[in-house]
ROSE-4610 file (N, C-alpha, C; in Angstrom, 1 decimal, always signed):
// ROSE-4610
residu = [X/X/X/X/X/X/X/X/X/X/X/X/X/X/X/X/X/X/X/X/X/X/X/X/X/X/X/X/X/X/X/X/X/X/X/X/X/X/X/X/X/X/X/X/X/X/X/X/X/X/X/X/X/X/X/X/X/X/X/X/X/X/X/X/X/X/X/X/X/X/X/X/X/X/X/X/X/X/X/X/X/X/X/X/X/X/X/X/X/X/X/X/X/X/X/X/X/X/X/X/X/X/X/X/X/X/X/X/X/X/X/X/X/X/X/X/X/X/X/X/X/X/X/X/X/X/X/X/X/X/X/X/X/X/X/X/X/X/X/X/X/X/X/X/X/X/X/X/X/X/X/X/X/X/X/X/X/X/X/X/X/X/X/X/X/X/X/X/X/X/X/X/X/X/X/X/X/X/X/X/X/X/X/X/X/X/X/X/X/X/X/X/X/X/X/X/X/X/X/X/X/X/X/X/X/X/X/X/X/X/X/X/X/X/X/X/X/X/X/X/X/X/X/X/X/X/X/X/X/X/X/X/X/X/X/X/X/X/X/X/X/X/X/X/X/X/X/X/X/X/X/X/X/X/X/X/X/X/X/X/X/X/X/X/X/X/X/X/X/X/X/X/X/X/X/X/X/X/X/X/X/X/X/X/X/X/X/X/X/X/X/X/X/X/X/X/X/X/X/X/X/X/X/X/X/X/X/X/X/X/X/X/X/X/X/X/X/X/X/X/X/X/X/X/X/X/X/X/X/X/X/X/X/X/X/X/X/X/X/X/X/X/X/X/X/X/X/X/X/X/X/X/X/X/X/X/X/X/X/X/X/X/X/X/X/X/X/X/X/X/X/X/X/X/X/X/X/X/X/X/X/X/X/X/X/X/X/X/X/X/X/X/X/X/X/X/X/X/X/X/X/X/X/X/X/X/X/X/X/X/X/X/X/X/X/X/X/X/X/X/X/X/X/X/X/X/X/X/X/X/X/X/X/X/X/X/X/X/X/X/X/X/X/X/X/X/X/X/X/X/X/X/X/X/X/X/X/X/X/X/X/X/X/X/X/X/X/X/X/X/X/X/X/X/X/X/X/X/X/X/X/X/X/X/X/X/X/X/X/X/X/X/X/X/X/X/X/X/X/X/X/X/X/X/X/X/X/X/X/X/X/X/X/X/X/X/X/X/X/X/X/X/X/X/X/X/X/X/X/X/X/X/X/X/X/X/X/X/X/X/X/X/X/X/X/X/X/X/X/X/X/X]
num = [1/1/1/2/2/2/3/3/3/4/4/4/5/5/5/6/6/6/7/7/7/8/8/8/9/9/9/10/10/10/11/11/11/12/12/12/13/13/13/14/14/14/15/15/15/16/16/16/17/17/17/18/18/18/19/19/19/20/20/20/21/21/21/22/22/22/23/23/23/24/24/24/25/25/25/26/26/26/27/27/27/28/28/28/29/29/29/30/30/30/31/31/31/32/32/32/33/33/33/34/34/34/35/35/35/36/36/36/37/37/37/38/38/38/39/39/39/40/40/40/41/41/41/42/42/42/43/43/43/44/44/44/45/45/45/46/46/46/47/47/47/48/48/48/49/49/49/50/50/50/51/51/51/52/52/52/53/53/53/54/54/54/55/55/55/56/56/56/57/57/57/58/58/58/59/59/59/60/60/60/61/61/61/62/62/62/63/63/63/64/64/64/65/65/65/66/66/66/67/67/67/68/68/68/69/69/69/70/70/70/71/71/71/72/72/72/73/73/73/74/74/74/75/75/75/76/76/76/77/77/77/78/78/78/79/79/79/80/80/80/81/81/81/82/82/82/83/83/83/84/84/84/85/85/85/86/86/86/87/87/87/88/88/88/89/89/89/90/90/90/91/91/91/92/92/92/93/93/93/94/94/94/95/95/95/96/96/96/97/97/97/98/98/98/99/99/99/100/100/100/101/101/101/102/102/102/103/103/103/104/104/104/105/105/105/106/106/106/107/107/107/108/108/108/109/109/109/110/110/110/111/111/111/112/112/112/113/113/113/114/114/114/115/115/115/116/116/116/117/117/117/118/118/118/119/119/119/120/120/120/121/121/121/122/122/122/123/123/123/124/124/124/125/125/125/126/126/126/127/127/127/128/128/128/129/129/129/130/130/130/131/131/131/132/132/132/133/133/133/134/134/134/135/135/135/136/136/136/137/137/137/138/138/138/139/139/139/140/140/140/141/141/141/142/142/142/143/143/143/144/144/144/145/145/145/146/146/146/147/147/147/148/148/148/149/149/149/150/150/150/151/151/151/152/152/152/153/153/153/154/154/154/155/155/155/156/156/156/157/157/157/158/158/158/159/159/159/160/160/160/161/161/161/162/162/162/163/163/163/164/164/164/165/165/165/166/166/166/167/167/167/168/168/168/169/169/169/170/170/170/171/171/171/172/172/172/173/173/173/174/174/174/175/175/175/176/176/176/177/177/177/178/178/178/179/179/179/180/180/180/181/181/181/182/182/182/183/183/183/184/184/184]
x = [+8.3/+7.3/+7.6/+7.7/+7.9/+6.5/+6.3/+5.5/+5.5/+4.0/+4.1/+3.9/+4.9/+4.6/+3.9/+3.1/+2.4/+1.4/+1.5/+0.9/+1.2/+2.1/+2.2/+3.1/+4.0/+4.8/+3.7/+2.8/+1.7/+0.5/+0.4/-0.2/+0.4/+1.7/+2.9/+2.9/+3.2/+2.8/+2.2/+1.2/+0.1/+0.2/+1.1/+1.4/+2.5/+3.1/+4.8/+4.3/+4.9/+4.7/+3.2/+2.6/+1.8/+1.5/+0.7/+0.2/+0.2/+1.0/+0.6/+0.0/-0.5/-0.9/+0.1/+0.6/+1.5/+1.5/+2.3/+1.9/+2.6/+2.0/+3.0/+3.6/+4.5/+5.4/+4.1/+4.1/+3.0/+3.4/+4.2/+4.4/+5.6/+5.2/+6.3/+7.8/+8.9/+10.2/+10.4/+11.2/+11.4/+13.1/+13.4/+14.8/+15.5/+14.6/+14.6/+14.6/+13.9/+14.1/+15.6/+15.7/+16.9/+17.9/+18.3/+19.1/+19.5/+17.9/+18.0/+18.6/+18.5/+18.9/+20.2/+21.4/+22.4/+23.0/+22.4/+23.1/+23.2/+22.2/+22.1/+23.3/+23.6/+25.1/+26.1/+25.9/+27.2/+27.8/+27.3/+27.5/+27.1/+27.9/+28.5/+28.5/+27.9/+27.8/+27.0/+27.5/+27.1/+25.8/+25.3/+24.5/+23.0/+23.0/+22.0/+22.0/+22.8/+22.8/+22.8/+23.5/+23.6/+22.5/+21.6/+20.9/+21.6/+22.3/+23.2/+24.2/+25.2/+25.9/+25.3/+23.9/+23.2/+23.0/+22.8/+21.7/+23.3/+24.1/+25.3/+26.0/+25.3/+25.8/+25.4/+25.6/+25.0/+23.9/+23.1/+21.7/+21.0/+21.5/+20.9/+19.7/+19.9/+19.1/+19.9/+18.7/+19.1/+18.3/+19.0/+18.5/+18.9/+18.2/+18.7/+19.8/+20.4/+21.4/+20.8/+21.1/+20.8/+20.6/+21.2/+20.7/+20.2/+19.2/+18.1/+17.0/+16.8/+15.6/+14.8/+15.1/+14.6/+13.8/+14.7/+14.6/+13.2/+13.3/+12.7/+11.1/+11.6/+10.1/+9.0/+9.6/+9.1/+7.7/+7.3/+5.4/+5.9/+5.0/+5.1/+4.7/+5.5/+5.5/+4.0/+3.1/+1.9/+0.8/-0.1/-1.3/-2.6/-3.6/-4.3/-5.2/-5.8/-7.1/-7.6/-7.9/-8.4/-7.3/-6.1/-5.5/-4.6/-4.7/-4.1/-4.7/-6.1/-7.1/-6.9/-6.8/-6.2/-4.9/-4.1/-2.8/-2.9/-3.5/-3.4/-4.3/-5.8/-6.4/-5.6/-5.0/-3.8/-3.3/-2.0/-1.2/-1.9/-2.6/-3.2/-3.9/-4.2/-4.6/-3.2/-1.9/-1.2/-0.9/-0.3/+0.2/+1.3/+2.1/+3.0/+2.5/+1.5/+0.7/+0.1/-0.8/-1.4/-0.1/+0.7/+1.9/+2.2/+2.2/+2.8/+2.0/+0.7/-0.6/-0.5/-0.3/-0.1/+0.9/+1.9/+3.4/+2.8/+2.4/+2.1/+1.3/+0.3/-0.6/+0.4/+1.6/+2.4/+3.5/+3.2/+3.8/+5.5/+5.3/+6.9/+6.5/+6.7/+6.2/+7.6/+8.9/+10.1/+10.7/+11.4/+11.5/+13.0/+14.4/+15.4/+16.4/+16.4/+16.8/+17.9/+18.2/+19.6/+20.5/+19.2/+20.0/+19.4/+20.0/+19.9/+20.1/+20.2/+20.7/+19.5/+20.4/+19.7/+20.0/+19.2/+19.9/+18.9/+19.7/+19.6/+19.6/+18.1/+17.8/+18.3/+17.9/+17.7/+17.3/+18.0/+17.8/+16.8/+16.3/+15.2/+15.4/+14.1/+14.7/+13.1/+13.1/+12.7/+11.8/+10.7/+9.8/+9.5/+10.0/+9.2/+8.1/+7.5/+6.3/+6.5/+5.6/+6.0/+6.8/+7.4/+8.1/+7.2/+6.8/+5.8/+6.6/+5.8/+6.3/+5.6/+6.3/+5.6/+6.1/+6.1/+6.3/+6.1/+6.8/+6.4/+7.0/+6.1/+7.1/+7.5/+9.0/+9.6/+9.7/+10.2/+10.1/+10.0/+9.8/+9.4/+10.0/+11.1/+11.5/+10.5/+11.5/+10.6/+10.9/+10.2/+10.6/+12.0/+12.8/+14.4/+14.4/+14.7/+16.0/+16.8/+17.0/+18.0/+18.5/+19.3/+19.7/+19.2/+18.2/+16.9/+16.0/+15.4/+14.5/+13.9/+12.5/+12.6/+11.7/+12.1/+11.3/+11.4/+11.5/+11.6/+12.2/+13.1/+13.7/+12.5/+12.5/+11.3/+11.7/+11.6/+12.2/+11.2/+11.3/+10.7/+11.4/+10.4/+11.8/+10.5/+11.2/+10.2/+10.7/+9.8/+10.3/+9.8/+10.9/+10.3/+10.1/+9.1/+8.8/+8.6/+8.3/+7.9/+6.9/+6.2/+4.7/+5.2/+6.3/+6.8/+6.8/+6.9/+7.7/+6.8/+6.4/+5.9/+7.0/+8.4/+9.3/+10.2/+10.4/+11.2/+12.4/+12.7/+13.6/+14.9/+14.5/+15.4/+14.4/+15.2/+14.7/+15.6/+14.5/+15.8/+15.4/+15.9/+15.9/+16.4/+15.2/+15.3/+15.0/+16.0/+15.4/+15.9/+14.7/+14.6/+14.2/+14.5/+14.2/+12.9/+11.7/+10.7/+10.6/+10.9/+10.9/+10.1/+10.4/+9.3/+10.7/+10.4/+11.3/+11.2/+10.2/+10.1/+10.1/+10.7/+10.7/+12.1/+13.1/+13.8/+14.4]
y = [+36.7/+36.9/+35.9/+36.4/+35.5/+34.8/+33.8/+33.0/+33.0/+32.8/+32.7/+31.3/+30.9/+29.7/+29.6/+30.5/+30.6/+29.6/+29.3/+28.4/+26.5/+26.7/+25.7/+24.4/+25.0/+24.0/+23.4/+24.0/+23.8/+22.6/+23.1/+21.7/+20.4/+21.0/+19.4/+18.5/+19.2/+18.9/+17.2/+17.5/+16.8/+15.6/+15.3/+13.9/+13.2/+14.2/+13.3/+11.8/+11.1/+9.9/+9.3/+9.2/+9.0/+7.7/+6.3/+4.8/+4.7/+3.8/+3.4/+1.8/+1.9/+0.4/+0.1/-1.9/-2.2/-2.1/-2.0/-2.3/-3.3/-4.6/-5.9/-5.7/-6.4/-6.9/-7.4/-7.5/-8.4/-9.7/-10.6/-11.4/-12.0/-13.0/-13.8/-13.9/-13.7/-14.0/-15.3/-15.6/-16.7/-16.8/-17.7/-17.6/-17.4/-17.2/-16.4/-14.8/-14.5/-12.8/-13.0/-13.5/-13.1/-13.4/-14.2/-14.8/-13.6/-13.1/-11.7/-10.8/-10.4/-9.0/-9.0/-10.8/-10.9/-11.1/-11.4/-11.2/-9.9/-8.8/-7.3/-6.9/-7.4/-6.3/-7.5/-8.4/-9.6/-10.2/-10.1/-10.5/-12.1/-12.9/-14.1/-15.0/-14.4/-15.1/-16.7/-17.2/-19.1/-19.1/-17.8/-18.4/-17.5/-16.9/-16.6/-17.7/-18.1/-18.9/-20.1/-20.6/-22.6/-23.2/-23.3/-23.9/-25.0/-25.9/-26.7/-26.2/-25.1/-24.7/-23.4/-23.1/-22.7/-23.2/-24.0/-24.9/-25.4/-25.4/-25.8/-24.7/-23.2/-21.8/-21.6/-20.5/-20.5/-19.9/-19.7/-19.2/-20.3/-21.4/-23.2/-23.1/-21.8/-21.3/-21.0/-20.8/-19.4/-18.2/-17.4/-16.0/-15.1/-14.3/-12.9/-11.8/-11.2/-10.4/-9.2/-8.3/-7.2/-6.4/-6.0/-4.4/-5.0/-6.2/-6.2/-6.0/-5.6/-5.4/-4.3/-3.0/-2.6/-2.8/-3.3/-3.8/-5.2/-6.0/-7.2/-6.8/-5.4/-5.4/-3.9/-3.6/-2.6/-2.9/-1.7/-2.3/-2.7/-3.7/-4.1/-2.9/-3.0/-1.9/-1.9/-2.7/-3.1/-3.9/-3.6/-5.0/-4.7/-5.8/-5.9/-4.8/-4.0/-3.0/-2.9/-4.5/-4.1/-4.3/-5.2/-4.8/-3.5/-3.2/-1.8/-0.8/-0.8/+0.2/-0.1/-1.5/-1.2/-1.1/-1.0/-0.5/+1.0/+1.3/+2.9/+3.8/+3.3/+3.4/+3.2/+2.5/+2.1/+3.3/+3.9/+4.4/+5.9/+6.3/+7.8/+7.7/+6.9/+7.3/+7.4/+7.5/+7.1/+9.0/+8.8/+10.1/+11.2/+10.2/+10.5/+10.8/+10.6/+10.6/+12.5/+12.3/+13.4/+15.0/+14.6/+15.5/+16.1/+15.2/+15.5/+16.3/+16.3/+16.8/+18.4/+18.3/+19.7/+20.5/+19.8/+20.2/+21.0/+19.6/+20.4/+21.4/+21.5/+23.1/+24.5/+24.2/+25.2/+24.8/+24.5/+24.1/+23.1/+22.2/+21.7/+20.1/+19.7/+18.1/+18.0/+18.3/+17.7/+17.4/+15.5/+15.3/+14.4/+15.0/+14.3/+13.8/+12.8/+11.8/+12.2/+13.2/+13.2/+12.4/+11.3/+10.4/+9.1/+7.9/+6.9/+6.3/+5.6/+4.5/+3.1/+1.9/+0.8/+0.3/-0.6/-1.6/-2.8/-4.3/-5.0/-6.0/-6.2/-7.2/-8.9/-9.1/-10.8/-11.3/-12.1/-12.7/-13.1/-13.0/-13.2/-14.2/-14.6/-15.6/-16.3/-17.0/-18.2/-18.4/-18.5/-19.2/-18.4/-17.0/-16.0/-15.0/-15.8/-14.4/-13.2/-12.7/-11.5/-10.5/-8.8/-8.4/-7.3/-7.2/-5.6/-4.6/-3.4/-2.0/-0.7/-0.2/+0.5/+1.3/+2.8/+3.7/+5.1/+5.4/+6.9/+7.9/+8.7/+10.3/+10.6/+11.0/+11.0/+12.3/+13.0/+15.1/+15.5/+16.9/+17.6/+19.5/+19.7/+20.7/+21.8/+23.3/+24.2/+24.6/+25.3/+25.9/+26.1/+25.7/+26.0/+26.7/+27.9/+28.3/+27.6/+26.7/+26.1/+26.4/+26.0/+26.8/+26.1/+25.0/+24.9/+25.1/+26.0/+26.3/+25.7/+26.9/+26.7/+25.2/+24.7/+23.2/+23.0/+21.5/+21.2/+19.8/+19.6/+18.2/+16.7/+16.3/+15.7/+13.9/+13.6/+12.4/+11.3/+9.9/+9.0/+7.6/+7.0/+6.0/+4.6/+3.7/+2.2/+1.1/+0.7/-0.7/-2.2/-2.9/-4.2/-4.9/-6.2/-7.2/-8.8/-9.2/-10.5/-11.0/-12.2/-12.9/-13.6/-14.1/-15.4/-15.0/-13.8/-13.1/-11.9/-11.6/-10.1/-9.2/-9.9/-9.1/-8.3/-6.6/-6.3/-7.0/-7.0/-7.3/-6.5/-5.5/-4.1/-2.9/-1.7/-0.4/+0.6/+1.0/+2.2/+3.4/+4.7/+5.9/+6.6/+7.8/+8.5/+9.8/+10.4/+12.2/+12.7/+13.0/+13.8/+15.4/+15.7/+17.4/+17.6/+18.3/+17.9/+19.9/+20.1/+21.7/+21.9/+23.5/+23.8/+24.0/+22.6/+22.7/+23.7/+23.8/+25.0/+26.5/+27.0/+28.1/+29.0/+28.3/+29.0/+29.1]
z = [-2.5/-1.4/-0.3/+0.8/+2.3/+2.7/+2.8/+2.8/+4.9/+5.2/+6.6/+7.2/+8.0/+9.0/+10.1/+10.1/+11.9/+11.9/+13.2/+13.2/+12.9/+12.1/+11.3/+12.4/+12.8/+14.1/+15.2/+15.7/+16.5/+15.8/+14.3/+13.7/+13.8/+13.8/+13.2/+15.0/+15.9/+16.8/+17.4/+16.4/+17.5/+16.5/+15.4/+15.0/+15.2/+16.4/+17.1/+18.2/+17.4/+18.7/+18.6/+17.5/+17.7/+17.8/+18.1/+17.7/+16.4/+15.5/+14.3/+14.3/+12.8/+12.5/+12.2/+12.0/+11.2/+9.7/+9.1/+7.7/+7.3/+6.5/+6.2/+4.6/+4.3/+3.4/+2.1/+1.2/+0.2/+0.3/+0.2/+0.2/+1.5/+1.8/+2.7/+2.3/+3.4/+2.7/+1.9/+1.1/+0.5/+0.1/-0.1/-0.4/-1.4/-2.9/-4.3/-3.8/-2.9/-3.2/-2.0/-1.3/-0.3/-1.6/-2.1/-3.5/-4.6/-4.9/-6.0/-5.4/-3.8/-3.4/-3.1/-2.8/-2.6/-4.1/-5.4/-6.2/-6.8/-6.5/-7.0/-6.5/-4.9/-4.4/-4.2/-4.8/-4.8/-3.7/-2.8/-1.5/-1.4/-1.3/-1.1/-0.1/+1.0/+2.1/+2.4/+2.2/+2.3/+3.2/+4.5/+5.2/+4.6/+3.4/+3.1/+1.4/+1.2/-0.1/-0.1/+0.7/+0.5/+2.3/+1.9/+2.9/+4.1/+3.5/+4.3/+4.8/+4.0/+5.2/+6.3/+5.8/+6.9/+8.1/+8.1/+9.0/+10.0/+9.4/+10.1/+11.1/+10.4/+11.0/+12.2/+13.0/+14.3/+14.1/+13.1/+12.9/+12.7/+12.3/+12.4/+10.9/+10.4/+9.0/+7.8/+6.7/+5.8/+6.5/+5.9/+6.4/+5.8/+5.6/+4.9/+5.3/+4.2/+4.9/+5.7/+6.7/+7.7/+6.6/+5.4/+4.7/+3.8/+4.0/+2.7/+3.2/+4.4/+5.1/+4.3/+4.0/+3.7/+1.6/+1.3/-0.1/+0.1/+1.4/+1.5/+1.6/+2.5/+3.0/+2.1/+1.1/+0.4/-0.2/-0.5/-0.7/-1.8/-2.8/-3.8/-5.2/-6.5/-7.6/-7.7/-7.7/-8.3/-7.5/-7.5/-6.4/-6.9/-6.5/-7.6/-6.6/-7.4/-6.7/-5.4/-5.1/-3.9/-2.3/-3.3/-2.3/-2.4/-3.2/-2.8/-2.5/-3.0/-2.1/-0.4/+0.1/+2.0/+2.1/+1.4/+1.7/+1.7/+0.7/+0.7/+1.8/+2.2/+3.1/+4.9/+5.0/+5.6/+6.2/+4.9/+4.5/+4.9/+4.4/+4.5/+6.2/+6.9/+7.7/+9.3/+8.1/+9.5/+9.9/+10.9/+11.4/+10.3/+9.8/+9.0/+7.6/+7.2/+6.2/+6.3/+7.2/+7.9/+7.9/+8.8/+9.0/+7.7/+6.6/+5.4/+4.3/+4.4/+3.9/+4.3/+5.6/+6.3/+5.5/+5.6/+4.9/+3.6/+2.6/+1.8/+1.5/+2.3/+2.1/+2.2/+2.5/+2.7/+1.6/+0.3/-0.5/-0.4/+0.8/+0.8/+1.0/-0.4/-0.7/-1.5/-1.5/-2.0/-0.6/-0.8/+0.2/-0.3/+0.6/+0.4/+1.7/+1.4/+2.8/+3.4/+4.5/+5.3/+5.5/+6.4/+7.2/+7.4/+7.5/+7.6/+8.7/+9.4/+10.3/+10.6/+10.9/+11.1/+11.9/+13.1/+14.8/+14.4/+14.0/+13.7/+15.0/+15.7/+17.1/+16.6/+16.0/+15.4/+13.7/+13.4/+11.7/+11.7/+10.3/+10.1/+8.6/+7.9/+6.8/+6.4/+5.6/+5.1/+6.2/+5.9/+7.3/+8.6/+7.9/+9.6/+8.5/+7.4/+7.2/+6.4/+6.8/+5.6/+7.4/+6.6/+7.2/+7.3/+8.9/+9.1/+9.4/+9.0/+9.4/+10.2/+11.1/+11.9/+11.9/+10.9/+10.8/+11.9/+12.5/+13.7/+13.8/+13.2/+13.9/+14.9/+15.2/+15.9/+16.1/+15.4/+15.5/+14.1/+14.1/+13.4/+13.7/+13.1/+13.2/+13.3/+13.7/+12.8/+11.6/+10.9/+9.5/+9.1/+8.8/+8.7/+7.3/+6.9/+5.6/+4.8/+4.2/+4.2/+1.8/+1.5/+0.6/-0.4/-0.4/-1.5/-1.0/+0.0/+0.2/+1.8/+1.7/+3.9/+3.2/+4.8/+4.9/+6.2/+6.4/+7.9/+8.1/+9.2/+9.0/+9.9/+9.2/+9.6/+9.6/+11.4/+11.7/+12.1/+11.0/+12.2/+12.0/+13.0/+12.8/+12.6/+12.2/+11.9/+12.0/+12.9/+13.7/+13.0/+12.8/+11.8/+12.6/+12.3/+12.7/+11.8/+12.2/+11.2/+12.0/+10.9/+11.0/+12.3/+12.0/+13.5/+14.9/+14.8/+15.9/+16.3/+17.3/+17.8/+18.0/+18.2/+18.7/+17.9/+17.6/+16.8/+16.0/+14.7/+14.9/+14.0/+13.7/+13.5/+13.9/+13.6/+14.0/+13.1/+12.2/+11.4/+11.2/+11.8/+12.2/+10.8/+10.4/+9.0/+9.4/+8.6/+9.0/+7.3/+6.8/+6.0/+6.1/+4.9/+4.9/+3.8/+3.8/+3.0/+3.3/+1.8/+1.4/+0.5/+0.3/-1.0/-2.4/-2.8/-4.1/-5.0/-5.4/-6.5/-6.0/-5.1/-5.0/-5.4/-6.3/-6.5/-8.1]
């Protein structure tokens, strides 16, 4: 049975570009999780590990490596009730949240990541805070065919920040495909 999209591009619409809230990190960076996440992928670099020959670096710090950003600033597995009742609260009221609800009424809540990219402004580390996120849709296909089934490629991008700084300090661009898995 062909399933109808009318309409449906016209709803998606109106959550492109929209203002988000930030959403922060649970906890502040520290130099134990920068430590954990350089010994998960073995990366060796003296200026996220030995503080002294940090401080000697031209970052005058420690600091975290550029692809731990996203591992640094992940919501936490677990929080206690109430703070996860405003994260979630948060969370559902963003645009991207919304967009995706839609989706689903048209049964396409399987979602698998195309594409990646990351632009890394300035290091961050030990003493800038926890790391915010500001998640925004960027586009929203129309219905595509595609050979697990129709869905839509669905792009946004999220701009980090830290407590120290107002100022970006990466930006990383995602386009996933969010189909109707079970329909074949």
């Amino acid at each position: 049975m062909q399933r109808s999209y009318e309409g449906l591009e016209q709803r998606l619409t109106a959550y492109v570009n929209q203002p988000v809230d930030r959403v922060w990190s649970p906890w502040p960076l520290e130099a134990s999780s920068i430590r954990q996440f350089c010994g998960m992928v073995e990366d060796a670099n003296p200026a996220y590990w030995d503080e002294t020959i940090a401080a000697e670096s031209r970052f005058g710090r420690l600091i975290a490596p550029p692809h731990a950003l996203m591992a640094l600033a992940i919501d936490a597995w677990w929080l206690p009730a109430h703070q996860q009742a405003e994260l979630d609260r948060v969370k559902a009221s963003t645009a991207e949240a919304k967009a995706r609800a839609v989706l689903a009424e048209y049964g396409m809540t399987t979602v698998t990541v195309v594409e990646r990219e990351e632009e890394y402004f300035a290091p961050y580390g030990p003493g800038d805070g926890r790391i915010g996120r500001e998640r925004r849709v960027t586009a929203i296909s129309p219905v595509k065919q595609t050979k697990v089934g129709p869905g839509v490629f669905f792009t946004y991008e999220i701009d980090y920040f830290t407590e120290r700084s107002d100022e970006p300090v990466a930006r990383a661009r995602n386009v996933t495909l969010i189909y109707e898995g079970g329909t074949r």
